[in-house]
C-alpha positions as a Markdown table, in Angstrom:
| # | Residue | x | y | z |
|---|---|---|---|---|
| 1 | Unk | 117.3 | 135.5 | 96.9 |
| 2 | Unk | 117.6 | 131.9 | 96.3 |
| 3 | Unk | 114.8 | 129.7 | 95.4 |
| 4 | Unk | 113.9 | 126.8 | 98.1 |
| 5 | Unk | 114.1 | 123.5 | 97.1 |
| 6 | Unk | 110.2 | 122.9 | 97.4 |
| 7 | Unk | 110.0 | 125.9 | 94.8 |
| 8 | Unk | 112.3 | 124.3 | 92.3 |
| 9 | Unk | 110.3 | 121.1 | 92.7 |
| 10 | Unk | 107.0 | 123.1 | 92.2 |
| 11 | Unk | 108.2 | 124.4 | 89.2 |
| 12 | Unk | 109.7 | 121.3 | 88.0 |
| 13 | Unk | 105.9 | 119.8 | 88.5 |
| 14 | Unk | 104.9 | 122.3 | 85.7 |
| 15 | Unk | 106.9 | 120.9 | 83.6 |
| 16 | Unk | 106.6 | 117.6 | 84.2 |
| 17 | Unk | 103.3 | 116.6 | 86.5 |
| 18 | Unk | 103.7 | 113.8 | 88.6 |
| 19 | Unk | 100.7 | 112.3 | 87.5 |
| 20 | Unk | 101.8 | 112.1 | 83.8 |
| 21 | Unk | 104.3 | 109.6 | 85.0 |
| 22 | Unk | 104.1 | 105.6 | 84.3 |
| 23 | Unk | 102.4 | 104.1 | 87.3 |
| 24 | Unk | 105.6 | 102.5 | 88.7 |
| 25 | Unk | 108.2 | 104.9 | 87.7 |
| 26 | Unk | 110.8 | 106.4 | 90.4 |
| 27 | Unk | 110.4 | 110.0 | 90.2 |
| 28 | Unk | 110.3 | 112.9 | 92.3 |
| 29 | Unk | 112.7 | 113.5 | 95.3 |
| 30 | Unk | 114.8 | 110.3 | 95.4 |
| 31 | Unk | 117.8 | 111.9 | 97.8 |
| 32 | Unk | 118.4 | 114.1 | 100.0 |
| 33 | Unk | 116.2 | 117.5 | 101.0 |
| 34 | Unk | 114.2 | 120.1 | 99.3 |
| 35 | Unk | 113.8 | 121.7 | 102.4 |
| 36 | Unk | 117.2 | 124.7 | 101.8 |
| 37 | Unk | 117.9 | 127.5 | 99.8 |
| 38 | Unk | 119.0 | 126.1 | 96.1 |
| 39 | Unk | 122.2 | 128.5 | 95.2 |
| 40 | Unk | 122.3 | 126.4 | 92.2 |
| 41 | Unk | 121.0 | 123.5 | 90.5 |
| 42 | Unk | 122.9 | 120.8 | 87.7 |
| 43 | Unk | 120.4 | 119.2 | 85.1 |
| 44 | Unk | 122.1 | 115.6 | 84.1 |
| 45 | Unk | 120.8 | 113.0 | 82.1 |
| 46 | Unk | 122.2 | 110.1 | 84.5 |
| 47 | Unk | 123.7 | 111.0 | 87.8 |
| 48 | Unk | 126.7 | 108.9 | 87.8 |
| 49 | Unk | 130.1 | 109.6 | 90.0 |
| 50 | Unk | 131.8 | 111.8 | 87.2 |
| 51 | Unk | 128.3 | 114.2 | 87.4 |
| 52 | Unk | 128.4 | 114.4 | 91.2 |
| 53 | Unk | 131.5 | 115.3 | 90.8 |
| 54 | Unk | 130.8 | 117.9 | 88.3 |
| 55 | Unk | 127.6 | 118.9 | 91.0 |
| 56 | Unk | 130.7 | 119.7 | 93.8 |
| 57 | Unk | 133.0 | 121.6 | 91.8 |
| 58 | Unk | 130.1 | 124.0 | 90.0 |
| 59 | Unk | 128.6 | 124.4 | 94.1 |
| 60 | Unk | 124.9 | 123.0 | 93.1 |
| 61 | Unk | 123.1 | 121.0 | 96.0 |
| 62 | Unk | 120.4 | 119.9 | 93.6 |
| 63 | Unk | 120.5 | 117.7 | 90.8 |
| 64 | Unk | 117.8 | 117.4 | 88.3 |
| 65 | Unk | 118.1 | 113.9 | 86.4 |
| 66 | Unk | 116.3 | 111.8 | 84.0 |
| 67 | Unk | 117.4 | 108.7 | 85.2 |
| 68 | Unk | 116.5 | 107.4 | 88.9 |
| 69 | Unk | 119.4 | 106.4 | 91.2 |
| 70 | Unk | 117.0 | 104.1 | 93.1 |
| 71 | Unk | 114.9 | 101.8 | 91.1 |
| 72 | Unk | 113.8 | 99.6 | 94.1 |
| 73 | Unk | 113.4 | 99.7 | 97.9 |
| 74 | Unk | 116.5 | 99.8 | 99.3 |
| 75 | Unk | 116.9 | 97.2 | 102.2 |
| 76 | Unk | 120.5 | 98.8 | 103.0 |
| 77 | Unk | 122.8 | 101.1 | 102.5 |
| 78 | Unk | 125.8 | 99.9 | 101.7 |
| 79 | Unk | 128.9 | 102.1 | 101.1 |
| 80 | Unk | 131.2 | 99.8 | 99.7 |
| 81 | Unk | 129.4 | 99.4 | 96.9 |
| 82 | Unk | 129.1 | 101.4 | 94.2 |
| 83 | Unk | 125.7 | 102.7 | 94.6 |
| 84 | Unk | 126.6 | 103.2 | 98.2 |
| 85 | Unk | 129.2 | 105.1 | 97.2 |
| 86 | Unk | 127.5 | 107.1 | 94.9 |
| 87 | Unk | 124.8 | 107.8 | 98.0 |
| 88 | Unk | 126.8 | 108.6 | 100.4 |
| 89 | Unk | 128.9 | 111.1 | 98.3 |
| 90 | Unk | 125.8 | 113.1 | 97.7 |
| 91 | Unk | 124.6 | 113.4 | 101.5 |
| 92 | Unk | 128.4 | 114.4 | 102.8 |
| 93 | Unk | 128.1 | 117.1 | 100.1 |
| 94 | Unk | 124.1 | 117.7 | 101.1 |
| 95 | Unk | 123.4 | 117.6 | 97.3 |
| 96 | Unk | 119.8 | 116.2 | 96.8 |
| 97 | Unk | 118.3 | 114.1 | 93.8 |
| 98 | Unk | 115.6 | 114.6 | 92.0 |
| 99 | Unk | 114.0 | 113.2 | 88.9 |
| 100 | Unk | 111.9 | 113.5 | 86.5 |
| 101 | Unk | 111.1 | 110.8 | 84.1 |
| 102 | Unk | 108.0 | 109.4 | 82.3 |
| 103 | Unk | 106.1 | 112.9 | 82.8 |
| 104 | Unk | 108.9 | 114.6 | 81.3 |
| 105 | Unk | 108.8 | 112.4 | 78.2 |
| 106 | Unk | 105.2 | 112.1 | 78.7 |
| 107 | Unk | 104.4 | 116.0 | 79.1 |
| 108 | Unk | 103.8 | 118.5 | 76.5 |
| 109 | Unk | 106.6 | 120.5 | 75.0 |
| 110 | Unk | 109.0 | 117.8 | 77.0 |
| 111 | Unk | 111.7 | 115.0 | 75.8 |
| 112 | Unk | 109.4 | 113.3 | 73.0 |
| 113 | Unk | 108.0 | 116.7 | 71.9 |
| 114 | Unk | 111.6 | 118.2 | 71.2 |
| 115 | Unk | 112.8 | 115.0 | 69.6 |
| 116 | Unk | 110.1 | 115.7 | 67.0 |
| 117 | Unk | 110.9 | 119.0 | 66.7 |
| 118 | Unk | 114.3 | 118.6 | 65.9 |
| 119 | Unk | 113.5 | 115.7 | 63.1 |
| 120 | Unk | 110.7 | 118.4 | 61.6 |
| 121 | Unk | 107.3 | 116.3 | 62.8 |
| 122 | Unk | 105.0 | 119.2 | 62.3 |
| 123 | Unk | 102.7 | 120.5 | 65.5 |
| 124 | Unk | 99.5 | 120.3 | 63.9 |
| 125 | Unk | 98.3 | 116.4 | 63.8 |
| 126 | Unk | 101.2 | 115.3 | 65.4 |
| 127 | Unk | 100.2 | 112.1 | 68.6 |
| 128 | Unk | 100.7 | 110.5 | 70.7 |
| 129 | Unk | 102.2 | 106.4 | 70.5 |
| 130 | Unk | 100.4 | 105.0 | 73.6 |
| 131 | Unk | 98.5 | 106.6 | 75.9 |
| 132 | Unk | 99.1 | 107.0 | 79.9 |
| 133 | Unk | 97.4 | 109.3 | 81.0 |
| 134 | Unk | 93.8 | 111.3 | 80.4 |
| 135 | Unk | 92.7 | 114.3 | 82.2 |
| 136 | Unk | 89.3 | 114.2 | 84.4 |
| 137 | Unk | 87.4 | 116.9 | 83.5 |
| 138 | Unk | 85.2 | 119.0 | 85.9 |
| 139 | Unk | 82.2 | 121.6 | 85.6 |
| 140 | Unk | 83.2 | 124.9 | 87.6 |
| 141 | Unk | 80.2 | 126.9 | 88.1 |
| 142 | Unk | 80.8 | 130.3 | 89.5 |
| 143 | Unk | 78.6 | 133.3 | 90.4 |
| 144 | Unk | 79.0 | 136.7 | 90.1 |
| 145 | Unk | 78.0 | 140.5 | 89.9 |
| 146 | Unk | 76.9 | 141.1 | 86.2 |
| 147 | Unk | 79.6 | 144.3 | 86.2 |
| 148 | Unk | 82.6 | 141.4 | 86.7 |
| 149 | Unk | 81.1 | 138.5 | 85.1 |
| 150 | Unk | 83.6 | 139.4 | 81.8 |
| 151 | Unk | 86.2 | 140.1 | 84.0 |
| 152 | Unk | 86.2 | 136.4 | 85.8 |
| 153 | Unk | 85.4 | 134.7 | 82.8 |
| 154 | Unk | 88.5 | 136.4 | 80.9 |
| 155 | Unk | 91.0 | 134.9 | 84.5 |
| 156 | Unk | 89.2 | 131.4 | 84.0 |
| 157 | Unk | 89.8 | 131.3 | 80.5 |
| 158 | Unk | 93.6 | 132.8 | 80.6 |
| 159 | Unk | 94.0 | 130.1 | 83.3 |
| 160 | Unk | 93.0 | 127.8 | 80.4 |
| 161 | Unk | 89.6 | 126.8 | 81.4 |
| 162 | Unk | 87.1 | 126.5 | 78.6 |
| 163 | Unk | 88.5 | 124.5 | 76.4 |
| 164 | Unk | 87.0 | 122.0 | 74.6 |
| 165 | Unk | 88.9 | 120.1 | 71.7 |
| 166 | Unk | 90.3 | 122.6 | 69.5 |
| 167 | Unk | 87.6 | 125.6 | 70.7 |
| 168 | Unk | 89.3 | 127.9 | 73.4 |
| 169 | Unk | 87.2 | 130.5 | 75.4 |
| 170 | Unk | 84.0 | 127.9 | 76.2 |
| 171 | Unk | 81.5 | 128.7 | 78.8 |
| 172 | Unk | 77.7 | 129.6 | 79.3 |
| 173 | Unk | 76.5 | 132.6 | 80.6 |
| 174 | Unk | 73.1 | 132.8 | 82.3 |
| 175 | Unk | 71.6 | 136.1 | 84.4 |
| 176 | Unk | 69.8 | 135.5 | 88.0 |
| 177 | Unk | 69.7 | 137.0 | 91.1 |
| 178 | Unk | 71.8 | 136.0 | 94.1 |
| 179 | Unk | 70.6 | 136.8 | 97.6 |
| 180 | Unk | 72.4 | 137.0 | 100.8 |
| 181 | Unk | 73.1 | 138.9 | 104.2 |
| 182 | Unk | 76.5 | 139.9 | 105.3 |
| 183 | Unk | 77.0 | 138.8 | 109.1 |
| 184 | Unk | 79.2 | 140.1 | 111.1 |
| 185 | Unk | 82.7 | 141.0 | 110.7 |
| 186 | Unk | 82.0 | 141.0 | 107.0 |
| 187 | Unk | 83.2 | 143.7 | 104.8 |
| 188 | Unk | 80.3 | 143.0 | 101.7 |
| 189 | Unk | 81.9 | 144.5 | 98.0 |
| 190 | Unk | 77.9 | 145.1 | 97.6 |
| 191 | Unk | 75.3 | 145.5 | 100.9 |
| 192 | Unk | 75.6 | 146.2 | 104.6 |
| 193 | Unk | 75.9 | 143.9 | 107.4 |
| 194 | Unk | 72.8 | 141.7 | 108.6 |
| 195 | Unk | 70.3 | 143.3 | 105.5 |
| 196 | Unk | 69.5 | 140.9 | 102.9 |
| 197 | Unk | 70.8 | 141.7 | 99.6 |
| 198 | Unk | 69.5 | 141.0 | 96.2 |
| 199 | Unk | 71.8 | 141.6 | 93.9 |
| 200 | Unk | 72.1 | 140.5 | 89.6 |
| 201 | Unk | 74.0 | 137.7 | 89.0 |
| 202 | Unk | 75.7 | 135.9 | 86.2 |
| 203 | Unk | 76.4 | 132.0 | 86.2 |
| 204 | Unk | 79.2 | 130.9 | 84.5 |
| 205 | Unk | 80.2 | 127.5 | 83.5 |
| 206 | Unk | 83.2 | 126.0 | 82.0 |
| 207 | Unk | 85.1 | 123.3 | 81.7 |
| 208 | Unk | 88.1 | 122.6 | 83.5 |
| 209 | Unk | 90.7 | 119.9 | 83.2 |
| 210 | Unk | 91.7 | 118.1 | 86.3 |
| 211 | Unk | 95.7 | 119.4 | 85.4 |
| 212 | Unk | 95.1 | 123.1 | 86.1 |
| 213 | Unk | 91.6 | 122.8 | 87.8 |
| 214 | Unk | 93.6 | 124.5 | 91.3 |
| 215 | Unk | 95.0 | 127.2 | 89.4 |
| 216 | Unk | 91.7 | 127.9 | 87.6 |
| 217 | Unk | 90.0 | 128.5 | 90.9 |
| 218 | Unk | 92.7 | 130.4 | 92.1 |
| 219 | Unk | 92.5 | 132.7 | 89.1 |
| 220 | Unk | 89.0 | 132.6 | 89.6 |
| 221 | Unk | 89.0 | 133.6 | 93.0 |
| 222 | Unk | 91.3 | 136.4 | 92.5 |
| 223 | Unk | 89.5 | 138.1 | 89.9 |
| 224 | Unk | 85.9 | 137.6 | 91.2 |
| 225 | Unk | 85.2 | 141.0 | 93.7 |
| 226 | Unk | 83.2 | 138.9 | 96.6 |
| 227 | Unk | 85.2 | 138.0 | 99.5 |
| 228 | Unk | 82.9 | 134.7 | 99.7 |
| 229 | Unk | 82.8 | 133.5 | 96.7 |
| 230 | Unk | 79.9 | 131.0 | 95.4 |
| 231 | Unk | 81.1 | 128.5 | 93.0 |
| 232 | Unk | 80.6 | 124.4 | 92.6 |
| 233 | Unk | 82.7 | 122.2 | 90.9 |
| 234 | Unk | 81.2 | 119.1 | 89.5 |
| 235 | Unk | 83.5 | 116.1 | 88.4 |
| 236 | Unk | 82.0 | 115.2 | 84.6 |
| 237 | Unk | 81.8 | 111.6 | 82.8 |
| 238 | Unk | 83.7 | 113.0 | 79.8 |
| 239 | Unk | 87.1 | 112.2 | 78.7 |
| 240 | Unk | 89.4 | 114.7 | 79.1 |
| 241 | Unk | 92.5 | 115.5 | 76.5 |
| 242 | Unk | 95.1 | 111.9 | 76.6 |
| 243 | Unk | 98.9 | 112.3 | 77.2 |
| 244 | Unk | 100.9 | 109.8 | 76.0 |
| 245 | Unk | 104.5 | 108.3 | 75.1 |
| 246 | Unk | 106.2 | 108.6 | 72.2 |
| 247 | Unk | 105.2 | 111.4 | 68.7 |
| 248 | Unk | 104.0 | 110.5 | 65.2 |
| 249 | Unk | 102.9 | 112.5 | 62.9 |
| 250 | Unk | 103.6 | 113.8 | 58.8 |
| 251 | Unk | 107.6 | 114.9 | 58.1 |
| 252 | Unk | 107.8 | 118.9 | 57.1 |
| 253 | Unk | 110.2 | 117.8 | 54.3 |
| 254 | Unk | 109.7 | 113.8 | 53.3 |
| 255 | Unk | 113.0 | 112.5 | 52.8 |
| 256 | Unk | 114.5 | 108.8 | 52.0 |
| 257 | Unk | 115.6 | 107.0 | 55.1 |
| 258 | Unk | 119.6 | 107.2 | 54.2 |
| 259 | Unk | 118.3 | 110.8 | 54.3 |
| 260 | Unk | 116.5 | 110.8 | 57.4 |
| 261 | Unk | 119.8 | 108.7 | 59.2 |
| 262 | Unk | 121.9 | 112.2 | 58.5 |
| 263 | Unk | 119.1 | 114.4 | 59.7 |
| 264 | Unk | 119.2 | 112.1 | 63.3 |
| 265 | Unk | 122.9 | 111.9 | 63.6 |
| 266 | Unk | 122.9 | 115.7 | 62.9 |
| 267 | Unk | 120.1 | 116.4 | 64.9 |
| 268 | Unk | 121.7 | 114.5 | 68.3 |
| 269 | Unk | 124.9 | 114.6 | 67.5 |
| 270 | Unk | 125.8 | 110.5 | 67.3 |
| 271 | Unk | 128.5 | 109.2 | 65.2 |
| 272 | Unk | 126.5 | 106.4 | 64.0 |
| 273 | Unk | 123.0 | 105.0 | 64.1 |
| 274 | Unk | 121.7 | 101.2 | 63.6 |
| 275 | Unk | 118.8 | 101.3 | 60.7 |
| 276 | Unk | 116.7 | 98.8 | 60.3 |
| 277 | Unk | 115.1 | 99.6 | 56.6 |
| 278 | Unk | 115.4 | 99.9 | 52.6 |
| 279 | Unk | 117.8 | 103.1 | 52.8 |
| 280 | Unk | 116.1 | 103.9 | 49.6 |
| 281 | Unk | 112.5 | 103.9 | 51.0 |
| 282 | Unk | 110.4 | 107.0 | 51.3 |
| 283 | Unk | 109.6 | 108.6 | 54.6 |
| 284 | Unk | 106.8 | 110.8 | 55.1 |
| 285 | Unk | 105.4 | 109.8 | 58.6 |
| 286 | Unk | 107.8 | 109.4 | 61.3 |
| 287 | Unk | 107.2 | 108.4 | 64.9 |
| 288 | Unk | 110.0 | 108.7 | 67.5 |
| 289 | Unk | 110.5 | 108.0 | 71.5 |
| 290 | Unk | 113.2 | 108.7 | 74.1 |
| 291 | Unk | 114.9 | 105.8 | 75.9 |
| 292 | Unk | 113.7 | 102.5 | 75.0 |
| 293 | Unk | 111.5 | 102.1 | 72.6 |
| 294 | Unk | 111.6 | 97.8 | 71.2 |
| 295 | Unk | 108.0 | 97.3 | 72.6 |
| 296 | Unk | 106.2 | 100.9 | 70.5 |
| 297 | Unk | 107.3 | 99.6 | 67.1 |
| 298 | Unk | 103.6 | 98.0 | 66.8 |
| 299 | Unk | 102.2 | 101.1 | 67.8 |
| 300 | Unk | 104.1 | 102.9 | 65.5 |
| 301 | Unk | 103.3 | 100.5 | 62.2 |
| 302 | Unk | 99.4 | 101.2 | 63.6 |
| 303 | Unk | 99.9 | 104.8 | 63.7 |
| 304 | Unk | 100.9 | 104.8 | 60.5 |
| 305 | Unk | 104.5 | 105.5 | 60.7 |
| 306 | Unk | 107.2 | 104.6 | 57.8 |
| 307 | Unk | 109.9 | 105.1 | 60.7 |
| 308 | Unk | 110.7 | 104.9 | 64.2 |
| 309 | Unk | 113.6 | 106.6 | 65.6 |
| 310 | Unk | 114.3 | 105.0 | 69.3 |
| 311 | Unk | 116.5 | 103.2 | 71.0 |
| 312 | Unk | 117.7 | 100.1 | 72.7 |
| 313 | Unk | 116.3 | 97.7 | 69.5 |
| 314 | Unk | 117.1 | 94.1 | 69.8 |
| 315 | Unk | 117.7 | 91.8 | 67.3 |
| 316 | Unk | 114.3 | 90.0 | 67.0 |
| 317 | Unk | 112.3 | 93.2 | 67.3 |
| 318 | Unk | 114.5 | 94.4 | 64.4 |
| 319 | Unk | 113.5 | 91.7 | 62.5 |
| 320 | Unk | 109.8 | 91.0 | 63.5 |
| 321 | Unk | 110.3 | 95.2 | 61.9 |
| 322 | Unk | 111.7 | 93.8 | 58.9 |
| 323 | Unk | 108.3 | 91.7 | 58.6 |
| 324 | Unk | 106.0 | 94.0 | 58.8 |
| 325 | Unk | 107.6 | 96.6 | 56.8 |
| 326 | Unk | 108.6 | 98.8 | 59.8 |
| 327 | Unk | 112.0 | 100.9 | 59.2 |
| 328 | Unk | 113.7 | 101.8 | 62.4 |
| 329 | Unk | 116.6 | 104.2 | 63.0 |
| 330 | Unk | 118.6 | 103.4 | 66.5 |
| 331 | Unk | 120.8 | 106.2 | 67.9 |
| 332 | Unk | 121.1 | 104.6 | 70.8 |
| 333 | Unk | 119.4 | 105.6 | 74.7 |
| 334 | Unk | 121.6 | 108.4 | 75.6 |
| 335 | Unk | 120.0 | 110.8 | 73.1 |
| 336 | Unk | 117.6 | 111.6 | 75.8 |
| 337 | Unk | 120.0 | 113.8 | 76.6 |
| 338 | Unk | 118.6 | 116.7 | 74.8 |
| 339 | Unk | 116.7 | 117.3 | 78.0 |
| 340 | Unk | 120.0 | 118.7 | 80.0 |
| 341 | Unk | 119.6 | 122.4 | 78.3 |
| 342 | Unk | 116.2 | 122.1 | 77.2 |
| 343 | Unk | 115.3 | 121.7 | 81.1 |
| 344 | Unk | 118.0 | 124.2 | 82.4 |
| 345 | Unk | 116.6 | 126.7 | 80.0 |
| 346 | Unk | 113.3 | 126.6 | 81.1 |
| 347 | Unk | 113.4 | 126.0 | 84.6 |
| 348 | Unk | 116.6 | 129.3 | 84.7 |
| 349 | Unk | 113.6 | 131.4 | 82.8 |
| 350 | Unk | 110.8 | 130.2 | 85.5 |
| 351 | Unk | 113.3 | 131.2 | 88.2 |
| 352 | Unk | 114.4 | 134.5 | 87.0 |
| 353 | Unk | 110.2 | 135.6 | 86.6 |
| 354 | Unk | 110.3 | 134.9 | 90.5 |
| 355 | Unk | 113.0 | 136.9 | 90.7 |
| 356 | Unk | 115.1 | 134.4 | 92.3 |
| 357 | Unk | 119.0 | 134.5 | 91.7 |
| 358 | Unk | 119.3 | 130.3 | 91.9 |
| 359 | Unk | 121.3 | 129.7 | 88.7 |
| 360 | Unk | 120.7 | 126.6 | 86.7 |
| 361 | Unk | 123.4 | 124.4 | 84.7 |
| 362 | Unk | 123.4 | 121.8 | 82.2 |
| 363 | Unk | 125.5 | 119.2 | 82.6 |
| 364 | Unk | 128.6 | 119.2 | 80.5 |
| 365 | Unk | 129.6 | 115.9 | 81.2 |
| 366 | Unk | 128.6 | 113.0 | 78.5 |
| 367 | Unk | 127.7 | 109.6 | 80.4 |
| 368 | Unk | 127.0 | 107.4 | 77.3 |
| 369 | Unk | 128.7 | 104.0 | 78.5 |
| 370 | Unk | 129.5 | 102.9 | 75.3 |
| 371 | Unk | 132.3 | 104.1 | 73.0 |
| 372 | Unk | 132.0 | 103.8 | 69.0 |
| 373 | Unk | 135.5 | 102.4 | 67.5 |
């Protein structure tokens, strides 16, 4: 069966929250509706007339892009433009739009995280260049019968409550009695209808962070026995984990930067690279960032970085670099486009655990606009 468009979307959220994004940023549904069966779905880095192109021929009606194809409100349509072209293309061939953005680059395990991967940042250590978002943290308190109070406290923390810097598995555990009376049409797990029951409790606290503080409950609620289920959840004044733009963090194998410019051009497969930078110069701490990245070279001399690999660098931001001792490798914006597979791969792998048969495509189409001669 196929998956719905709100489905895909849903999934696309776990990926990619919405709230990660940069306040400001066009992302979500930009075109068309999610409100259909999905037979298939194209992941494109830009969605440009070539891609919707490519979108017809392969039968998707949903593309998943990086890159917004509405950066304003629109005050017409106008088809004899190219934009309005390009619009009304994708409704005659009901193909909708969605994107996702700053979250992705933003999220865990999304476009900055597999840049660093590929240049060998290593996991442990490795940060953030500017911050954009912190998760609100809440108390859940929860009661329930002692012979369960393991088994909830296992769901809450598999649901990845508990956790608290780098300590997993975090709650407190204190034994009580609950009363009650089960009214009518009640079917009690423990008492009878209308007699007041005292049974033994546990109360269990944990944290939860605001990003997965519905799926906690749910958890919660599924493994606790009680069909009315006791539980508070308190918002707390403590700062929550931060997600951010942009990686830094120590090379697995220091290298030179002459080095390093192989390792990119390998890594992203460009022809050439702008460095700003002694080629000769050690590089042991390396910071990198999808799209454009002139105004994070600051943040990546603070960090601590030798290197920043980004692109889109202008001349005097290369050479306010060149003062401060900042290197900087420039393969150029379209490297984002890493995210194509990366994304098919995991949203086909979400899809098939649903069961559903909506096939997911990269995009085999390059839309870099410049040419290297």
């Amino acid at each position: 069966m196929f998956a719905k468009g709100q489905t895909v979307a849903q999934l696309m959220e776990q990926l990619a929250p919405k709230h990660y994004a940069v306040e400001g940023d066009r992302i979500g549904l930009q075109l068309g509706t999610l409100s259909k069966p999905i037979p298939k779905v194209l992941v494109a880095l830009d969605v440009t007339d070539a891609v919707v192109d490519e979108a017809i021929e392969a039968g998707a009606n949903l593309i998943i892009a990086h890159h917004a194809i509405i950066f304003r409100p629109l005050a017409k349509i106008d088809t004899s433009t190219p934009a309005g072209k390009l619009y009304e293309k994708l409704i005659k061939h009901d193909i909708a739009v969605y994107i996702a953005h700053t979250n992705l680059d933003v999220t865990d395990g999304g476009i900055n995280d597999w840049m660093a991967d590929m240049l060998g940042i290593v996991s442990e250590g490795r940060a953030s260049l500017e911050e954009v978002h912190t998760d609100k943290l809440y108390k859940l308190v929860v009661f329930v019968p002692q012979t369960h109070g393991e088994l909830v406290q296992q769901a809450l923390w598999n649901a990845g409550a508990g956790a608290i810097g780098n300590y997993d598995s975090c709650s407190f555990v204190i034994e009580g009695t609950g009363t009650f009376r089960p009214g009518t049409g009640t079917d009690p797990f423990i008492g009878q209808q209308g007699k007041l029951e005292k049974v033994k409790e546990v109360r269990i606290e944990t944290v939860v962070p605001h990003s997965i503080h519905r799926a906690a409950i749910q958890a919660m609620l599924k493994a606790h026995p009680y069909e009315e289920v006791a539980y508070d959840l308190y918002p707390i004044d403590l700062k929550g984990r931060s997600f951010g733009l942009g990686r830094v963090g120590k090379l697995e194998q220091p290298a030179t930067l002459a080095e390093l410019v192989e390792r990119v051009k390998a890594a992203f497969d460009v022809p050439f690279v702008r460095v700003v930078g002694d080629l000769n110069a050690p590089v042991k701490k390396l910071a990198v960032l999808g799209g454009s990245g002139a105004k994070y070279v600051r943040a990546a001399s603070f960090a601590g970085a030798d290197v920043l690999v980004t692109g889109d660098i202008d001349y005097h931001t290369a050479h306010d670099a060149l003062a401060d001792g900042m290197m900087i490798i420039d393969p150029g914006h379209n490297i984002e486009k890493i995210m194509k597979q990366n994304v098919a791969d995991w949203l086909a792998a979400r899809l098939a655990e649903r069961k559903s048969t909506t096939e997911v495509v990269a995009s085999g189409l390059s839309t870099e606009p410049f040419q290297f001669v």
